[in-house]
N, C-alpha and C positions, 0 to 999 in steps of 0.2 A: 783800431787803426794801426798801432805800433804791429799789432803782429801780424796784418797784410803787409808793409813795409819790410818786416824781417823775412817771412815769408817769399815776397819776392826779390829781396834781395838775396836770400840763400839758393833763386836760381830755378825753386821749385813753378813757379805763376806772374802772372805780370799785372801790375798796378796799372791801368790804362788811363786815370785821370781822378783828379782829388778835388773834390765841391767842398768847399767851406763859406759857412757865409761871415762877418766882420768880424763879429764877435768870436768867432770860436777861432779864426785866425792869429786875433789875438792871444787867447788861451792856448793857445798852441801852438807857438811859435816853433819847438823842437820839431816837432813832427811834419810843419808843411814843410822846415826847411830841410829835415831828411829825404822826402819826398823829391824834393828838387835837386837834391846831391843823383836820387837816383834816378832821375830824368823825367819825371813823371810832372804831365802837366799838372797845372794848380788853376783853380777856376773861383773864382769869388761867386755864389749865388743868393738870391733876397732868402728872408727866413720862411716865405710862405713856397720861396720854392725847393727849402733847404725839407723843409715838411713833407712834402709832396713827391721829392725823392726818398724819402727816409720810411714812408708807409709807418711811422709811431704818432703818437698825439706831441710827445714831450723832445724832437732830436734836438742831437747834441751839436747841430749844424757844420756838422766835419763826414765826408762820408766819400766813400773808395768803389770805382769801376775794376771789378778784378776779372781775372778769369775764373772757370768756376776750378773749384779746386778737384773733384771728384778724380779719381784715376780707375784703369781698367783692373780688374780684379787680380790680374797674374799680376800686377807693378803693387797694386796696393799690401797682396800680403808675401811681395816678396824678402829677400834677408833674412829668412827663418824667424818668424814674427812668436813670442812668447806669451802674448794677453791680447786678446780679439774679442770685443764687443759687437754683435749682430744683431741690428733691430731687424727682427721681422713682424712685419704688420703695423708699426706705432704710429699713428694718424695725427697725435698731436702734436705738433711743431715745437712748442714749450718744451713738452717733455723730452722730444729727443735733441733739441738742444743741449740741455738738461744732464743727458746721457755722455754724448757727447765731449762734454766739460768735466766729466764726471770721473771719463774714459783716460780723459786727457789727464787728469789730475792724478789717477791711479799709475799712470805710466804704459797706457796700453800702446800698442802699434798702430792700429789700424781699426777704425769702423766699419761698418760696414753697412748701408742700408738697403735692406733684400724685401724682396716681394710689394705688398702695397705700403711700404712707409713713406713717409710724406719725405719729399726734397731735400735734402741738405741745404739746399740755397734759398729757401723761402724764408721770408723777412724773420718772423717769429723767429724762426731756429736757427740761424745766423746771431741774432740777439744774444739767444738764453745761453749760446754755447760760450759768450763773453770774450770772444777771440780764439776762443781752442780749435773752433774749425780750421785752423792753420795750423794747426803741429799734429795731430797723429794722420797719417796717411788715410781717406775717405774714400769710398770705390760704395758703389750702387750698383743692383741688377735687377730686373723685373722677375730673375729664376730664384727659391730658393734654392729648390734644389744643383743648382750649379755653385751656389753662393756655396752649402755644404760640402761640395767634392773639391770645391778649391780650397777650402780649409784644412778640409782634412789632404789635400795636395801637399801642404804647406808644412805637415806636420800636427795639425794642430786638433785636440779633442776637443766636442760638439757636448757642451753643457748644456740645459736647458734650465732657465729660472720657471721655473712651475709651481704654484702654490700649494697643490694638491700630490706631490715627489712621494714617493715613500719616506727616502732620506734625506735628511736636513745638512744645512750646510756646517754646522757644528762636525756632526759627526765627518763627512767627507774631510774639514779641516783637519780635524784628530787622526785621519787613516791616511794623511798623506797626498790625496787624492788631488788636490789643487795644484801642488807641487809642481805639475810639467804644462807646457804648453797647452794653452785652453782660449776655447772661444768658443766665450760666453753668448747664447742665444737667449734675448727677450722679444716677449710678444706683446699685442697689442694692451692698451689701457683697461679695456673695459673686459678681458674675454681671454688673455692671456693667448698662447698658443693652441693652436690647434692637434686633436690628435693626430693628424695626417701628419704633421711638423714634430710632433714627442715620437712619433715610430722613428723617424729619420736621425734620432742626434744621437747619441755615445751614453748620458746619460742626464738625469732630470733631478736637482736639486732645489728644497725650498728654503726661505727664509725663515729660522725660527721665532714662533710672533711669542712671547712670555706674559705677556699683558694680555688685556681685553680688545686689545687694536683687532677690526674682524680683516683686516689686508694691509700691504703696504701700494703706495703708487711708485709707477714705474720706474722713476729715477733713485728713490728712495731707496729701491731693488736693486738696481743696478748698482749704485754707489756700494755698500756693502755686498754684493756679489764677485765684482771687480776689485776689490780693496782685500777681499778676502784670498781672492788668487795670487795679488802682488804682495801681499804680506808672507806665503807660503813661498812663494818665489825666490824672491830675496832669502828668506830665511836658509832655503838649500842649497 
């Protein structure tokens, strides 16, 4: 909730109305009364209909009308964006939340979700993403292939997480190869990307597994894939 409030307070989206039911009113006394600094009506609702909007078993009976955040792809990775997360295909809402929060936390720019990935705005992955869906810029397209020419518009080289890569991300770390602007592409949970999608990207890096682990899941992936870039980054 703090960071739909900062969020549109910095201009970016607008807060259109804030459901609290008694009790989280009370726990939250900072937050409705930001709300109200920033004009934003305040609405009291019962807890069964604080549930009812909230789509979880357990809400925290405090919950926000926003606009959606998504932006057009030229706005999302404009200002020469240097770390680009790209879900293509991810169907489960957890995980690319997941991702999302992951992205955010690595310091990325911009996500991106292209082709058949699920919503940004559906309940589950609004949750997992724990408020991050408000800081790195989000843009969605039904094209991948449009999602790739705008990246690469932008400056930015087309990595694929692939499990089956020739070379590992150790090695690409040691040759330097993260060092410049990248956007990182993962594919779905169950099936990774497609060959049609590995002809199209710049190049195809896997996680090195050291153990008996036969995979990692997708967030898992991304989190050290994306952490891997921003650590090479910074370092140059």
């Amino acid at each position: 909730m703090r960071e739909a409030l900062e969020w549109a307070r910095a201009g970016r989206g607008r807060v259109h109305e804030l459901f609290t039911t008694e009790l989280a009113a009370q726990r939250n006394a900072e937050l409705i009364d930001s709300a109200e600094r920033l004009g934003v009506p305040v609405s009291e609702v019962t807890d069964r209909a604080a549930e009812s909007l909230s789509e979880t078993v357990s809400p925290q009976g405090l919950l926000a009308l926003c606009d959606l955040v998504d932006q057009p792809l030229a706005t999302g990775l404009s200002g020469a964006p240097v770390l680009v997360a790209v879900l293509a295909g991810a169907s489960d809402p957890g995980n690319a939340g997941t991702v999302l929060r992951v992205a955010d936390a690595a310091g990325a720019d911009a996500v991106v979700f292209a082709g058949d990935t699920v919503d940004p705005h559906n309940g589950k992955c609004v949750r997992a993403s724990t408020g991050s869906l408000f800081h790195p810029a989000v843009s969605r397209s039904r094209e991948v292939g449009a999602v790739f020419a705008a990246c690469r518009a932008a400056g930015l080289r087309l990595v694929a997480a692939d499990g089956y890569a020739e070379h590992d991300l150790d090695q690409a770390a040691d040759s330097g190869e993260l060092a410049g602007p990248t956007a990182w592409v993962f594919g779905s949970e169950a099936h990774g990307l497609p060959d049609e999608l590995l002809a199209q990207v710049d190049g195809a890096l896997r996680v090195p597994i050291h153990g008996q682990a036969e995979s990692l899941n997708l967030a898992t992936a991304a989190a050290i894939c994306l952490y891997a870039s921003a650590r090479a980054q910074r370092a140059r």
